[in-house]
N, C-alpha and C positions, 0 to 999 in steps of 0.2 A: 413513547406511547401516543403522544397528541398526531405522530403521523401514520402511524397504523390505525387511528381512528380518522384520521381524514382521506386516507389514501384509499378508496375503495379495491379488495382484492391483493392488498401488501400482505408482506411477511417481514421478519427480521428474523435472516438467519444468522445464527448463533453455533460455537464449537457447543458441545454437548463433552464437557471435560469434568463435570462435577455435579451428581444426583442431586442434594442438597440447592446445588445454584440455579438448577433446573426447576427444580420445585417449589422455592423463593421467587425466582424469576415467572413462575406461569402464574402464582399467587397474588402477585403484584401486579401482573399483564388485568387480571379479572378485577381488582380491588379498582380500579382505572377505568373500566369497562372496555376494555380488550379483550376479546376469545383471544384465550388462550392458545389454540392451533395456529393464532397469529404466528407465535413464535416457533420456529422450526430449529431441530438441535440434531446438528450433522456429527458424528463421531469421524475422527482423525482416520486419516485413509494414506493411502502411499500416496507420494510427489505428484504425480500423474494424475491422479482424481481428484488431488487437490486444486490445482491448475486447471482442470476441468469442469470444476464447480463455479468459478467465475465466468464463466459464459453462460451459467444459468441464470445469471443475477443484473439487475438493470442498476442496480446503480449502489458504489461500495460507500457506506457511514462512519467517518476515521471517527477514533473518540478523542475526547481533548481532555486532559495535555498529555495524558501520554499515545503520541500517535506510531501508525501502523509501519511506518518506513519500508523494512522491504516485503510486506503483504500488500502496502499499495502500490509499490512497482510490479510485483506480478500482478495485481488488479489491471492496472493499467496497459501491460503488456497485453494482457487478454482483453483490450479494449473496453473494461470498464470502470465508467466516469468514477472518479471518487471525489466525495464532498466532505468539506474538512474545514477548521477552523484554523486558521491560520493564526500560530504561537511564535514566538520568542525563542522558542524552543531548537534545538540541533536540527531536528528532525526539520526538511524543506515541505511547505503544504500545498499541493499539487488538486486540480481539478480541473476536468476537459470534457469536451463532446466526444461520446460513443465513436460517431462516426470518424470525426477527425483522425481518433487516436489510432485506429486502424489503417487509416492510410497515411501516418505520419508516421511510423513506428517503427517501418523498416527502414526511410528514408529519412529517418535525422538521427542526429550525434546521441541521443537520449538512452537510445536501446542497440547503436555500435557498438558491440562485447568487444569486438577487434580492436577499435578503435581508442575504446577504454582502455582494453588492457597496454595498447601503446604510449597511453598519456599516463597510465599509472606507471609502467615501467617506466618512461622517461623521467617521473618527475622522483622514483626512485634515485634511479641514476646519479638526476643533480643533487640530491641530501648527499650520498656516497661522496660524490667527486667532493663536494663543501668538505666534507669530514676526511677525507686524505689530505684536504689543501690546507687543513686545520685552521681551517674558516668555522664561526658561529652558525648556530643553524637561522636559517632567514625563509621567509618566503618563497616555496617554489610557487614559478607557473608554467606552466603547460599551454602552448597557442596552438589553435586550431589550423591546420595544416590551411592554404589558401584554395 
């Protein structure tokens, strides 16, 4: 709330999954002195407009602790910045400049689907091979081709 009141012209857009939390959530936006229209509540849409809607948005607010994993890799594929508290947690906490991310994105290992899928099947492979040679399971790694 403190940055929809300082940010002149913000929004926090939000899933629109639940009347009640909507109506809690705009209640509490006003008790704070928020307008309410601050908050915008998109209802679920197909993959495509989903993916779509983060090019509306300047900048994604992961929540803490439990964060957004792979909603801020499609943010970040569609080039935007997410800011996030960085936990302890499984989940990795990632945050970049707009611009960079667009022009890093086709060209590094981050967003290589190919590429993954080769380090995943490989590192497949090696657990199999352990486990026919009835070896313990140990650490795979996967090295980046030179």
């Amino acid at each position: 709330m403190r940055l929809l009141q300082a940010v002149e012209g913000s929004v926090l857009w939000l899933l629109q999954d639940n009347v009640l939390v909507l109506k809690n959530l705009m209640i509490e936006a006003a008790k704070r002195g928020v307008d309410p229209k601050q908050l915008v509540f998109a209802k679920r849409t197909d993959h495509g407009q989903y993916l779509a809607r983060f090019q509306r948005a300047d900048l994604y607010l992961d929540t803490f602790i439990y964060h957004a994993g792979a909603i801020a890799s499609n943010a970040l594929w569609a080039g935007l910045p997410v800011l996030t508290k960085r936990g302890r947690g499984y989940t990795a906490r990632m945050a970049a400049i707009k611009a960079k991310l667009a022009s890093n994105r086709i060209t590094t290992p981050l967003f290589n689907t190919e590429l993954f899928t080769q380090h995943l099947e490989a590192g497949y492979q090696q657990a199999y091979d352990r486990y026919l040679e009835g070896r313990a399971p140990d650490v795979i790694e996967v090295t980046m081709p030179v």
